[in-house]
N, C-alpha and C positions, 0 to 999 in steps of 0.2 A: 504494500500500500504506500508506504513513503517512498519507493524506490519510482511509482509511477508518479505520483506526486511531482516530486524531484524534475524527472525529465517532464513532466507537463512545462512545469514553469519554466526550464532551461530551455526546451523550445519556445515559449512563448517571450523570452527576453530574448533568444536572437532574432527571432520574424521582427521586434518591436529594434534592435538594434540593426537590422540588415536593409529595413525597410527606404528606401529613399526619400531624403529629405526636400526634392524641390521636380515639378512638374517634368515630365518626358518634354525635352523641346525647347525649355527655359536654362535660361545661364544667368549664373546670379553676377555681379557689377563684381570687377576688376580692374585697376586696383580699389583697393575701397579704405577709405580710413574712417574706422573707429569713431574717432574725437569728433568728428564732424558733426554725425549723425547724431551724437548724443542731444538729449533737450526734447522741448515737444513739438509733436506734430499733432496736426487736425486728420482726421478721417472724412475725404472728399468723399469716395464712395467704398462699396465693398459687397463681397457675396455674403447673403444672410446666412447667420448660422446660428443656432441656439444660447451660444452664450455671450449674443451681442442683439439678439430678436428683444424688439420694443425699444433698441436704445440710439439715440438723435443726439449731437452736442458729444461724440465719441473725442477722446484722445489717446495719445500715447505718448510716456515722458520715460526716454532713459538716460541713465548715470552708469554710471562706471562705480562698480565695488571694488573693495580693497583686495580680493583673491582676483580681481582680472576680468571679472564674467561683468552682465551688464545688468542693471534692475529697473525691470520694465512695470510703470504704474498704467495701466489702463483707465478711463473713466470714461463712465456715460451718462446719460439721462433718460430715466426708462418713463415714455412718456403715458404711459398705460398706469405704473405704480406711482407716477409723479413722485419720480424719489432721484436720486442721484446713487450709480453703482461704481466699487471698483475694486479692480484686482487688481494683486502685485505679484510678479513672477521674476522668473530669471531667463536669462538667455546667453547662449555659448555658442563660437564658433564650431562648426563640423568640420573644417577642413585649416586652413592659413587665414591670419585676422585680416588681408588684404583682398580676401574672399569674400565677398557678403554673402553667405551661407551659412544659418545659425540654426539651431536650436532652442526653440521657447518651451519654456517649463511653466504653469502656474498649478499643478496639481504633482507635487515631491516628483518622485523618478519619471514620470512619465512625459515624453518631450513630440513638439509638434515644428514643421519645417516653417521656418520665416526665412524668405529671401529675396533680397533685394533685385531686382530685376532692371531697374533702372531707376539714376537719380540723375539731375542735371549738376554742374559743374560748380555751383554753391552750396549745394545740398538743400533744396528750399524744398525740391518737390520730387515725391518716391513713388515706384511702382514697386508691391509689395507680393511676393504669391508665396502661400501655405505649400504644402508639400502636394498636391493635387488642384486640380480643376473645381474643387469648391471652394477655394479660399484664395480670395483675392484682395486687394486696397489700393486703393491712392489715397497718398498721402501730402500734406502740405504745411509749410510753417505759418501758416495761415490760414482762414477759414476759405479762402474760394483757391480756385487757379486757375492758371490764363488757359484757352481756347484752344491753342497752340498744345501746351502740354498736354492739357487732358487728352487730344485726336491723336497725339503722339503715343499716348499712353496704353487709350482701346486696342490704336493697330497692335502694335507688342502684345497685349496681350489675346485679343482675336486669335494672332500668327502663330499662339501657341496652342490654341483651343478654346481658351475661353469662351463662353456664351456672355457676353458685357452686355446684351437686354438682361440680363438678370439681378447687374449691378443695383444696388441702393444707395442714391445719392443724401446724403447727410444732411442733415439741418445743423447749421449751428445759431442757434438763438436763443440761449442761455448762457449766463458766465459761469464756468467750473467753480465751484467752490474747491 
């Protein structure tokens, strides 16, 4: 009994460690620095998923911890509970820090792909993809972005698969507390 046990989990922590962390087709931004990215961004738009359903006025703020990783505060405004939500997780390189290809944690071991797809040349505005075809973002250091970036944006990700009719564009019209 514990011997099947044993390999249950052992297999189910390599499928979860073997797994790829970023879309077939997608290449995450090279070179990339770190320093840049840190700080917050607005969530332009994004593919819904249950643990961002009902929420408008999204952000994402990261900092740099003192063991190297990065500490990612999520917030939203869940306009259904009229309340304000957020989570704190961590995130870690998968490959070289000059790689934008990480890994996001906000539930202990268990880790999801964040990567960076494209940013422009001051870091102001990012295209985000989860490790598959449902998990998408743009991203901005500000609540809109220009015309230009966003059509930049779809295409890239269309070219990879995307369905962008599916995207949810963000409200922002509240101040984060």
């Amino acid at each position: 009994m514990k011997a099947t046990l044993f390999f249950t989990i052992l297999i189910i922590m390599t499928g979860l460690y073997s797994c790829s962390t970023i879309p077939k087709g997608a290449v995450a931004v090279q070179p990339f620095h770190k320093e840049k990215y840190l700080g917050k961004w607005y969530e332009i738009a994004r593919m819904d998923f249950k643990f961002e359903k009902n929420l408008n006025n999204t952000t994402a703020e990261y900092s740099l911890k003192e063991n190297g990783k990065i500490n990612v505060v999520n917030r939203g405004y869940n306009y259904k509970k009229e309340k304000w939500t957020e989570a704190t997780g961590k995130a870690k390189f998968v490959k070289d820090e000059n790689i934008a290809m990480l890994k996001v944690s906000f539930f202990g071991p268990f880790y999801a792909g964040y990567n960076v797809m494209a940013i422009d040349p001051d870091y102001r505005y990012a295209l985000v993809a989860g490790k598959n075809l449902k998990y998408l973002w743009i991203l901005s250091r500000e609540t809109t972005i220009p015309v230009e970036i966003k059509s930049k944006y779809l295409k890239i990700a269309k070219g990879i698969g995307y369905n962008t009719a599916d995207l949810i564009w963000v409200e922002h019209t509240k101040l984060v507390k």
